[in-house]
C-alpha positions in Angstrom: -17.1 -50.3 90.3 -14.2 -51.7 88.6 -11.5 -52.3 91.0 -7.5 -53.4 89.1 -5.8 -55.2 92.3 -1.4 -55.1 91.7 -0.1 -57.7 93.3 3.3 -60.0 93.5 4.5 -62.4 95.9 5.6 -60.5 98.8 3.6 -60.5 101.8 2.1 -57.2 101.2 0.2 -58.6 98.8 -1.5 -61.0 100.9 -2.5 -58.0 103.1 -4.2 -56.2 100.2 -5.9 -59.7 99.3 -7.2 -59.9 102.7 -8.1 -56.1 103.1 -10.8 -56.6 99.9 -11.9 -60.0 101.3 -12.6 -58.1 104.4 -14.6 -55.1 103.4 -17.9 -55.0 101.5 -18.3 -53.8 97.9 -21.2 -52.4 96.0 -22.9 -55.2 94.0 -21.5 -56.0 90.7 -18.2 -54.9 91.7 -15.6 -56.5 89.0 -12.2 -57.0 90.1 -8.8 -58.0 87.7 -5.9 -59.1 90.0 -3.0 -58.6 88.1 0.8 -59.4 87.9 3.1 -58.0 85.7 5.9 -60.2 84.7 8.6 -57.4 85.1 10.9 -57.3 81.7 13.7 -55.4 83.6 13.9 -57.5 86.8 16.9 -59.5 88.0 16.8 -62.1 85.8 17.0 -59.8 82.7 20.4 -59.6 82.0 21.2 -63.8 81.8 21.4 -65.8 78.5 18.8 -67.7 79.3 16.0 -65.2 79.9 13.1 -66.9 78.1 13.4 -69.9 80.7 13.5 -67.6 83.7 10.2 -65.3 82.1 8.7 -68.5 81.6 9.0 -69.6 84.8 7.6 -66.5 86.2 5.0 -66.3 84.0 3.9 -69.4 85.2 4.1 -68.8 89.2 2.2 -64.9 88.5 -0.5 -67.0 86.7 -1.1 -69.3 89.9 -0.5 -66.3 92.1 -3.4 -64.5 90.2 -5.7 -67.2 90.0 -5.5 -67.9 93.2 -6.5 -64.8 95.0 -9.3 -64.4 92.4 -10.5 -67.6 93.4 -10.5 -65.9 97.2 -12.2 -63.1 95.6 -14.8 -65.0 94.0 -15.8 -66.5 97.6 -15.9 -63.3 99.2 -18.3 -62.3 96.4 -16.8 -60.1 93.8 -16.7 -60.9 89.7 -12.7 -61.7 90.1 -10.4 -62.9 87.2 -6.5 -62.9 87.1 -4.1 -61.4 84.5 -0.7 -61.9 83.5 0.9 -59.2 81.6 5.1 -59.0 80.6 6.5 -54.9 81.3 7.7 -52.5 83.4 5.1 -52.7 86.6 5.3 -48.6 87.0 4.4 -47.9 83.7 2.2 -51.0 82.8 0.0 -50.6 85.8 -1.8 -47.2 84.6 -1.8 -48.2 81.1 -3.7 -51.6 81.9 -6.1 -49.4 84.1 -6.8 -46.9 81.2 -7.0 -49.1 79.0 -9.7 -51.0 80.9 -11.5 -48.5 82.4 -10.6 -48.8 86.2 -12.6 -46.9 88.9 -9.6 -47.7 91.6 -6.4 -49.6 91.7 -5.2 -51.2 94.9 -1.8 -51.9 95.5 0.1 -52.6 98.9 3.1 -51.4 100.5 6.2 -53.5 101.9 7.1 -52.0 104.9 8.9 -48.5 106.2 12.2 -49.1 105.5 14.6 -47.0 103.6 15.1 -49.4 101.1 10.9 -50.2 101.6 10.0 -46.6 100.7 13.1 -46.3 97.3 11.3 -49.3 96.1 7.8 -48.2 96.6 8.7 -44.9 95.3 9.7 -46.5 91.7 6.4 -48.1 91.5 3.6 -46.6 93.6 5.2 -42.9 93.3 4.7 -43.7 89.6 1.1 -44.9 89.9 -0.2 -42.3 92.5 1.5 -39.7 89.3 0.2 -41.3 86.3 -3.0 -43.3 86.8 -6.3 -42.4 85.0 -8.2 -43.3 88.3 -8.6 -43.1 92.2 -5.5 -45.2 93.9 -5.2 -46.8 97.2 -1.9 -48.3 98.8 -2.9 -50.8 101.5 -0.9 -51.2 104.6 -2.2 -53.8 107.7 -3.2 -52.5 110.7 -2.4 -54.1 113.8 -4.3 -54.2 117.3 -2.2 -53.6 120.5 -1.5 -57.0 121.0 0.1 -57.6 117.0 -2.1 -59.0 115.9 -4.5 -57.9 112.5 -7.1 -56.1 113.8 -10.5 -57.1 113.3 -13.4 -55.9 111.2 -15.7 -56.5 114.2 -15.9 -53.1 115.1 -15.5 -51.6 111.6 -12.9 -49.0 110.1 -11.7 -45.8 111.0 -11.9 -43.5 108.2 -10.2 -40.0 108.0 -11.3 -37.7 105.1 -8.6 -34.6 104.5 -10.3 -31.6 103.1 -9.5 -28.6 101.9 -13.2 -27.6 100.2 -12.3 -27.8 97.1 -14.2 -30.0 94.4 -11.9 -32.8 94.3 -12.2 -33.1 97.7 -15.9 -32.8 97.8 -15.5 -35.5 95.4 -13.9 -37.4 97.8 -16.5 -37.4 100.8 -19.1 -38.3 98.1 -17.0 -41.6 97.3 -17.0 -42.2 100.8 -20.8 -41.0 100.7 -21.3 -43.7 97.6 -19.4 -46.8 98.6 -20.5 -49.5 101.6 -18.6 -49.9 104.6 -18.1 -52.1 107.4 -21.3 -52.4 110.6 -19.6 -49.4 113.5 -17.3 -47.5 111.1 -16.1 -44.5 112.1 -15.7 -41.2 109.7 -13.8 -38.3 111.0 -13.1 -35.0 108.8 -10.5 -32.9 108.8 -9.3 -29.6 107.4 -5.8 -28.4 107.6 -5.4 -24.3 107.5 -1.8 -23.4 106.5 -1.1 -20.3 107.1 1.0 -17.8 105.3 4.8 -17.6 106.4 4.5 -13.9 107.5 2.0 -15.1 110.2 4.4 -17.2 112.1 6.9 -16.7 114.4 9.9 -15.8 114.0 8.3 -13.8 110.8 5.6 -12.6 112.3 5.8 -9.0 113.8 3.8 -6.7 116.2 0.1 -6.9 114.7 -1.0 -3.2 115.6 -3.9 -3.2 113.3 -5.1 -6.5 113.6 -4.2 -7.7 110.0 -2.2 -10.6 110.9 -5.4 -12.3 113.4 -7.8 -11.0 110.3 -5.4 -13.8 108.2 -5.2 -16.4 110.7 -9.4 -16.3 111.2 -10.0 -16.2 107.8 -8.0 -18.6 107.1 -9.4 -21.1 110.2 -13.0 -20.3 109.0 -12.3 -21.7 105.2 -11.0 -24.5 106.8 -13.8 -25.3 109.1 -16.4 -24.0 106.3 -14.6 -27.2 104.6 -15.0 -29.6 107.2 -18.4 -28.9 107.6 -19.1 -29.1 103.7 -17.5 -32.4 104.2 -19.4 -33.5 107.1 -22.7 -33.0 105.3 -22.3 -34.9 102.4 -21.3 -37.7 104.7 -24.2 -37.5 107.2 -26.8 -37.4 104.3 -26.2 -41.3 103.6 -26.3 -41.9 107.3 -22.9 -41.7 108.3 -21.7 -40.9 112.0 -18.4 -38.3 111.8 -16.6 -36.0 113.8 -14.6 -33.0 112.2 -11.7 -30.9 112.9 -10.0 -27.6 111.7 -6.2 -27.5 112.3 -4.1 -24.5 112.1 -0.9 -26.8 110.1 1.1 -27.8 107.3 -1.2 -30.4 105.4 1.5 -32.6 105.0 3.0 -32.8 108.2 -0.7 -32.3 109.6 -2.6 -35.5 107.8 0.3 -37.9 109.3 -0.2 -36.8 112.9 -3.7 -36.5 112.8 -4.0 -40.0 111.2 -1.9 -41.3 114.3 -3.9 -39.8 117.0 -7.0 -40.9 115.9 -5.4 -44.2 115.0 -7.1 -44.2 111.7 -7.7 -47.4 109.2 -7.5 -45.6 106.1 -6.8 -41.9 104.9 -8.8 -40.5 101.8 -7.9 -37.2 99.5 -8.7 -35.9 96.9 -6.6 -35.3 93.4 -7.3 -33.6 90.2 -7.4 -35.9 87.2 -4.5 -35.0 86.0 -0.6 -36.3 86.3 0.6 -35.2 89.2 -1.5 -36.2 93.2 -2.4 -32.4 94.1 -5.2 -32.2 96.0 -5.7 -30.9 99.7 -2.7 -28.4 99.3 -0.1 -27.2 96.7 2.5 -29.4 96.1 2.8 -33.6 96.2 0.9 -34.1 99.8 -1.4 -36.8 98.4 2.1 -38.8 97.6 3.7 -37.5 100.8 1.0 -38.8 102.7 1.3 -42.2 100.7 4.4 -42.9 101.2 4.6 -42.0 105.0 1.4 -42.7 106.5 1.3 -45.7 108.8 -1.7 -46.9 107.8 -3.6 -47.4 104.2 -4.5 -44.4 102.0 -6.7 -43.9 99.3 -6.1 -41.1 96.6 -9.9 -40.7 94.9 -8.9 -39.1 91.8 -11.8 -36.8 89.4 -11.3 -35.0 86.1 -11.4 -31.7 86.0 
């Protein structure tokens, strides 16, 4: 696996360092950390711009080094790079360009501001990289504090049954995690607008309950697809159908079960569609409380 780690020097970045240190990878497992020196940042617009680039240049390359040097010691191939460009742009043309399987990236915060800035970067990445992407955000136990890996990670899959969320369970399925992790799999069934209230009318012939149990069955059918290419390699899980919006639906189901880390699935394509119409793998991204990986397949 070829894993291309964004960083800068905010704290989040830190928490994405320590989130790889922390977990296991497959062996032979190469990693890039990489910086880009952004060409449109604040210091763009002063006389002296070569000085300033220089300068920043030179605190990315120690930034990079160093947390492939922590890298190194937890056991991956690491190595840092140093790019100049626009990070939203320059991010998915590094990974195509050198093949990545994921990129990891973290996010600052919650915040208005937070989630405008993560929006120009991340949003961008999540639409236009070649490959799987996961935004890290820390996890804290009850008391603040970072939780520990002691008693592994909790692990929510969102399915809908389609391929590229099959393809998602088998990444799951594929990669090594942590000693008592916990896997639980769940499928959201949205139903039609003519089913609900206020819409929904008198159901005299039973037309409207045919819907809603059709559409509840594909969605525990998917679960249970899910569930199975999980438990093959061994893996303990539990599995839901939920009559909701996927969107809304993955964010409350992620808090109540107080998960780790979300995984969907995307087409290969521009544009994070998988699960339901529309932009819920970005949605989910940018809202979710805690870490979430969007495992990407062509097709």
């Amino acid at each position: 696996m070829k894993l291309l780690i964004a960083v800068d020097s905010s704290p989040s970045s830190e928490t994405v360092i320590a989130e790889i240190e922390a977990r296991p990878w497959a062996g032979g497992t190469e990693a890039i950390v990489l910086n880009i020196v952004d060409i449109l940042g604040p210091g763009s617009g002063v006389m002296d711009v070569g000085s300033i680039l220089e300068m920043e240049r030179e605190n990315a390359g120690q930034l990079v080094d160093a947390a492939a040097r922590r890298l190194r010691s937890a056991g991956l191939n690491a190595r840092g790079e140093v790019f100049d460009g626009v990070p939203r742009s320059a991010i998915p043309a590094y990974a195509r360009e050198w093949g990545a399987n994921f990129i990891i990236m973290g996010s600052h915060g919650h915040s208005g501001l937070v989630r405008f800035l993560l929006g120009s970067v991340a949003k961008s990445v999540l639409r236009n990289a070649p490959c799987s992407v996961e935004i890290v955000r820390a996890r804290d136990d009850e008391a603040g504090s970072p939780r520990s890996r002691a008693d592994g990670l909790r692990v929510m899959l969102a399915t809908d049954g389609s391929d590229y969320s099959q393809a998602a369970a088998r990444t799951i399925a594929q990669r090594p995690w942590p000693a008592g992790s916990e896997f639980r799999v769940v499928s959201f069934a949205e139903l039609p607008p003519f089913c609900l209230p206020p819409q929904a009318g008198p159901d005299q012939d039973g037309t409207l309950d045919g819907i809603r149990e059709d559409t509840m069955e594909r969605a525990e059918r998917a679960v249970g697809s899910a569930r199975a290419v999980l438990e093959t390699v061994g893996l303990a899980t539990t599995g839901a159908a939920v009559a909701d919006d996927p969107r809304t639906g993955i964010l409350d189901e992620a808090t109540r079960c107080d998960a780790d880390l979300i995984v969907l699935g995307s087409h290969g394509r521009s544009g994070a569609e998988g699960v339901a119409p529309g932009r819920t793998a970005e949605t989910v991204a940018l809202h979710a409380h805690c870490s979430v990986a969007v495992v990407r397949v062509e097709g």
